[in-house]
C-alpha positions in Angstrom: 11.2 43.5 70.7 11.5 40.7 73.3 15.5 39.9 72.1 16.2 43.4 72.5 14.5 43.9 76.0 16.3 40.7 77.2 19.3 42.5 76.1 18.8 45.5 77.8 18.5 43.7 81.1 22.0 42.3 81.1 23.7 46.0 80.7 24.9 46.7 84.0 23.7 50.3 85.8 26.1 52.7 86.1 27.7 53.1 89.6 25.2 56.2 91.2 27.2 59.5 92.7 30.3 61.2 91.5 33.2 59.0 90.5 36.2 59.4 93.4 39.6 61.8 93.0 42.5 60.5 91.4 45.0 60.6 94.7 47.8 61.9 92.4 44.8 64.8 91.9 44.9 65.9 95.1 47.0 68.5 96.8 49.7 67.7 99.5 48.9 68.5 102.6 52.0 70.6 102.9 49.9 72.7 100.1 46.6 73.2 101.6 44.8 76.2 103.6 44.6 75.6 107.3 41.0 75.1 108.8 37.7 76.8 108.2 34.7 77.5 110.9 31.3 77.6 110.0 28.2 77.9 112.3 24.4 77.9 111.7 24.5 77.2 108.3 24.1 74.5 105.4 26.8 73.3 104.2 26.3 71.7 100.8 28.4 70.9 97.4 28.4 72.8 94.0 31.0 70.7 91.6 34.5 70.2 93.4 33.3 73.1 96.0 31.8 73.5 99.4 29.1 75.2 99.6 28.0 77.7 103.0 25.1 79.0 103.0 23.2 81.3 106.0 21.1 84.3 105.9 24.0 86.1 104.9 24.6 84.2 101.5 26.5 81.3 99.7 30.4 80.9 100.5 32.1 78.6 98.2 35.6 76.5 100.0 37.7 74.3 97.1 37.4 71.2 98.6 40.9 69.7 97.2 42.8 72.9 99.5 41.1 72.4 102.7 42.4 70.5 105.8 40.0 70.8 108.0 36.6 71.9 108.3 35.2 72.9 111.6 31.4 72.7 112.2 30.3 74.2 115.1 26.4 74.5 116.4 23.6 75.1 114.3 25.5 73.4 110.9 23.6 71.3 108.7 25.8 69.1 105.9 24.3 67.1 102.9 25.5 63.7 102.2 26.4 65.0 98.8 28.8 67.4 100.9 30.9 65.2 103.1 30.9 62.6 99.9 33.1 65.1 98.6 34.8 66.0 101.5 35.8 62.6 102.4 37.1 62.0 98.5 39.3 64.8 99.2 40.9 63.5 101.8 39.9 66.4 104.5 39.1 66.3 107.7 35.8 67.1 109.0 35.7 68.2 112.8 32.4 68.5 114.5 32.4 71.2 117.2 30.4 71.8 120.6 29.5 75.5 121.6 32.8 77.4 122.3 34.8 75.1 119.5 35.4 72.3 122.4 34.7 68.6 122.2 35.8 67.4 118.6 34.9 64.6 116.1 36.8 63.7 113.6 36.7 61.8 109.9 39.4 61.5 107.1 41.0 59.9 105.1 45.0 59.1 103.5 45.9 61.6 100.8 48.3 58.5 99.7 47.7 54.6 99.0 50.9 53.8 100.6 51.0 51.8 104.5 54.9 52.5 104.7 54.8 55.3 107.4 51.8 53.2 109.2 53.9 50.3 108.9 56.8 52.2 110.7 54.5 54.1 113.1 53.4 50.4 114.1 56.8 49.0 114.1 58.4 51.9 116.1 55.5 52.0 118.7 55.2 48.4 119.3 59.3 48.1 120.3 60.2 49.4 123.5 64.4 50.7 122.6 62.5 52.4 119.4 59.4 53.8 121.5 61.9 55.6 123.5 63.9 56.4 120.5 61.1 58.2 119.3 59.7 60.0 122.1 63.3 61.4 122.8 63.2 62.9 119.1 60.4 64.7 120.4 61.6 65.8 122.9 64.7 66.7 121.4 62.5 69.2 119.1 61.6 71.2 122.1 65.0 71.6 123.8 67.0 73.1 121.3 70.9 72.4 121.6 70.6 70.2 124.4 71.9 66.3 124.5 68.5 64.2 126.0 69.3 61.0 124.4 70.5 59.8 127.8 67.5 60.9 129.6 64.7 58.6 130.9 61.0 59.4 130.0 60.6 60.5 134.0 63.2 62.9 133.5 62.0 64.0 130.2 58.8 64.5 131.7 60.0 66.9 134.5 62.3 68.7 131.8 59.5 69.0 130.2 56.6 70.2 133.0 59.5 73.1 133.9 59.3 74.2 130.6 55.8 74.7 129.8 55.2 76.5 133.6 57.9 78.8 132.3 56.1 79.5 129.0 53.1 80.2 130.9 54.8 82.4 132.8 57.1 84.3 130.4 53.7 85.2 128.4 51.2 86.3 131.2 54.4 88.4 131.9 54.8 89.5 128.2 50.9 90.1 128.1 49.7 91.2 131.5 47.3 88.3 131.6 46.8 86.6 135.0 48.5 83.4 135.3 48.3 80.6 138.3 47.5 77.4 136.7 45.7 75.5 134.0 42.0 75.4 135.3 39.2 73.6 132.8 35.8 72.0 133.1 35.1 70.1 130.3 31.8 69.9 131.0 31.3 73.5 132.0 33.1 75.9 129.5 31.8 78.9 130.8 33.2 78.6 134.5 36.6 78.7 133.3 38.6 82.1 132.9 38.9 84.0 129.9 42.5 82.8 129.4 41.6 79.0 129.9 38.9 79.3 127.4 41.2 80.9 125.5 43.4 78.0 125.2 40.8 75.2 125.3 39.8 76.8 121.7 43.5 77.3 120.6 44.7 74.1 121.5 41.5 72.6 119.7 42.4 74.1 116.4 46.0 73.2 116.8 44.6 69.4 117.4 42.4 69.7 114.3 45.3 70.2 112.4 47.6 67.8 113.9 44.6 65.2 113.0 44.2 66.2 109.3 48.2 65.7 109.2 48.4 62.8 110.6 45.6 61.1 108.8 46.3 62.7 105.1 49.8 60.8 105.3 48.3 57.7 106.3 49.4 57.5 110.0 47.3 56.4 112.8 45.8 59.3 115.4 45.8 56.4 118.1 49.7 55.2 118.2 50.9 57.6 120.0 54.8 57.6 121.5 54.7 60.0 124.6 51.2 59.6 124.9 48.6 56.3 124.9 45.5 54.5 125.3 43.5 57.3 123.5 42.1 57.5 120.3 44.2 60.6 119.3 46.8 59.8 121.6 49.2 60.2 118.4 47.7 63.6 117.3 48.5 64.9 121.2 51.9 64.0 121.0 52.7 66.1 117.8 50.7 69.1 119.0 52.5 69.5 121.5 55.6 70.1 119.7 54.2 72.9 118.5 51.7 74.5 121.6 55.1 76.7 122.8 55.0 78.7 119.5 51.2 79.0 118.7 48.4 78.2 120.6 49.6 79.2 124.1 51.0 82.4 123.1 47.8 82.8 120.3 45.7 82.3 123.7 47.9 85.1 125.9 47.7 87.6 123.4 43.9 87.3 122.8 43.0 87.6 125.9 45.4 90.7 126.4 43.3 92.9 123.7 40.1 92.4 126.2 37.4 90.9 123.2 34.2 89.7 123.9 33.9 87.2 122.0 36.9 85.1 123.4 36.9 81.3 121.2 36.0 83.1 118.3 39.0 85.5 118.5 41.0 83.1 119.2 40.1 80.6 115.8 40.4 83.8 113.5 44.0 84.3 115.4 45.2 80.8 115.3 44.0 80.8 111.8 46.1 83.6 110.9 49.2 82.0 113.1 48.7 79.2 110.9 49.1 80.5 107.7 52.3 83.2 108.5 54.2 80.0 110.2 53.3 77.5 107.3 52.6 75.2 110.3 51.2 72.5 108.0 54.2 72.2 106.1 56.0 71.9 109.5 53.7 69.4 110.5 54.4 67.0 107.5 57.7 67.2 107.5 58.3 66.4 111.5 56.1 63.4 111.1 57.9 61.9 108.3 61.3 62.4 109.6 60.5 61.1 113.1 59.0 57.8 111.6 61.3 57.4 108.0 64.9 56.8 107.7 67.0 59.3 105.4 67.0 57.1 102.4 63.0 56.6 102.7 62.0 60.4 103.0 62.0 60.7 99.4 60.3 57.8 98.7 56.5 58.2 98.0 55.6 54.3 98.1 52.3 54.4 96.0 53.3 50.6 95.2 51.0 47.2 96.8 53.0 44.1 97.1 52.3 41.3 98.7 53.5 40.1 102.3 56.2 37.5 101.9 58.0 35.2 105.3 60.9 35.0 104.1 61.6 37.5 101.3 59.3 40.7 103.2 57.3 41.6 99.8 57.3 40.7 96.8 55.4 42.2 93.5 51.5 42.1 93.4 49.7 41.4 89.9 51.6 38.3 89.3 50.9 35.0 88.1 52.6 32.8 91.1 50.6 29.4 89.7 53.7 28.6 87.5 56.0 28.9 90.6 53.5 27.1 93.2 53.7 23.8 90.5 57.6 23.6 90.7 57.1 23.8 94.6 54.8 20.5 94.3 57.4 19.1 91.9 60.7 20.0 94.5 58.7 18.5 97.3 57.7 15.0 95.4 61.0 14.4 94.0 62.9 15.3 97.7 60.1 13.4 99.9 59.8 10.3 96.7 56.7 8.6 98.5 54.5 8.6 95.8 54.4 6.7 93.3 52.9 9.2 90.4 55.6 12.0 91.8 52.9 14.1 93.6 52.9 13.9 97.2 50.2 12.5 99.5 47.4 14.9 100.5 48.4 17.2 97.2 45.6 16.9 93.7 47.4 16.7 90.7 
């Protein structure tokens, strides 16, 4: 009875909690469902599903197809929850009243560092930087040559071109237009049309985030815009702001509804989905980062970092070549007289 106790002992416990997705069992981010809001509930997990649960009764959200959940005030969320959440690879967006002030958590739907890599690369060179930013740019003025401009003039291009938006849609609408007027810290001072984009843009953000992080990118290496956390995540939605969430906003506000950021998240929601914005999303980022020949190339492969060579294979036994090196090295340098050089155990 003792021998079989003592054996007992030295059987390792199982790992506690659910075992993590396989990342080739995950959907693309291309392939998944915009955002979700929930408020004043408890969000919990049945299986591979959220679960939302109010007054009203249980909701259940496939985790693998979501991008972004949005948790506004009241929301409660079990450990169990944003375990499976994070194994999913979505992003999780906590919400103050009126949808504003965002946190965010997620993580790569990919094991590969090659479009980090470049992001870093590209960002850290100033001829590349600007090579970037001008794609960018580029994306918004259709047909037009800006790769001579400077980021000055680019600027002012692009200032002109938003005030014009602005205007072309309070014209379109009948919504008052002067200027962008917000309070961060006091949502309810601002007019219905400001509100109106504050929660637009903050959706469009959320999903700008969840892109960016499911393809392994950093939020905070950003090309047009830097020194903020998200500074990357502002510089892609913004490529998109013309087309969605300032005329989302306009039109809102145009129908007179009372409830003006919840409108609005239901309407960019919808924007979403009709424009396959995601998809959009995914494939702007890769081609303003990849070459041609790297687009196709998913990269799920770890190497190791090499001086001279860049990288070379992982899971190899280098002990065989390391030996030859101390073998070169004696016979070039010949000061020893066992043939291993000083300073080196045989």
């Amino acid at each position: 009875m003792e021998e079989s106790k003592e054996v007992k002992k030295n059987v390792p416990a199982a790992i506690p909690g659910s075992p993590p997705s396989d990342i080739m069992d995950l959907s693309r981010m291309e392939d998944r469902m915009s955002f979700a809001y929930f408020e004043r509930c408890a969000i919990n997990r049945s299986d591979n599903a959220i679960t939302v649960e109010n007054a009203a009764g249980t909701v259940y959200v496939p985790a693998a197809s979501l991008s972004v959940l949005m948790l506004g005030p009241g929301t409660t969320v079990t450990h169990r929850a944003m375990e499976l959440i994070g194994e999913n690879g979505a992003t999780v967006i906590w919400v103050g009243e009126h949808g504003v002030r965002m946190y965010a958590f997620g993580k790569p739907l990919t094991h590969s560092s090659t479009l980090l890599q470049r992001q870093a690369a590209l960002v850290s060179n100033t001829r590349t930087r600007l090579a970037v930013a001008r794609k960018m740019y580029q994306m918004r003025f259709d047909g037009e040559d800006v790769s001579k401009l400077t980021m000055q003039q680019l600027r002012g291009r692009e200032g002109a071109r938003v005030r014009k938006i602005y205007r072309t849609c309070s014209e379109e609408t009948g919504v008052p237009w002067t200027k962008r007027s917000y309070d961060p810290n006091d949502f309810e001072s601002s007019s219905d049309i400001d509100q109106a984009l504050t929660a637009a843009h903050t959706c469009l953000y959320g999903i700008a985030h969840a892109a960016i992080v499911s393809l392994g990118c950093s939020p905070g290496l950003g090309f047009v815009h830097t020194g903020h956390e998200r500074s990357f995540v502002y510089d892609v939605a913004d490529l998109y702001k013309a087309e969605t969430s300032i005329p989302v906003a306009f039109r809102t506000v145009a129908k007179g509804v009372y409830d003006v950021p919840g409108e609005v998240r239901r309407a960019m929601r919808d924007e979403l989905y009709h424009t396959g914005l995601i998809k959009r999303i995914t494939k702007d980022i890769k081609s303003l980062l990849l070459c041609e020949e790297e687009l196709n190339d998913d990269g799920n492969d770890l190497y190791l970092w090499d001086d001279k060579e860049g990288e070379v294979p992982s899971g190899v036994q280098y002990a065989l070549e390391s030996d030859e090196l101390v073998v070169e090295v004696s016979e070039d340098d010949g000061d020893s007289s066992d043939g291993v050089p000083d300073g080196v155990e045989g």
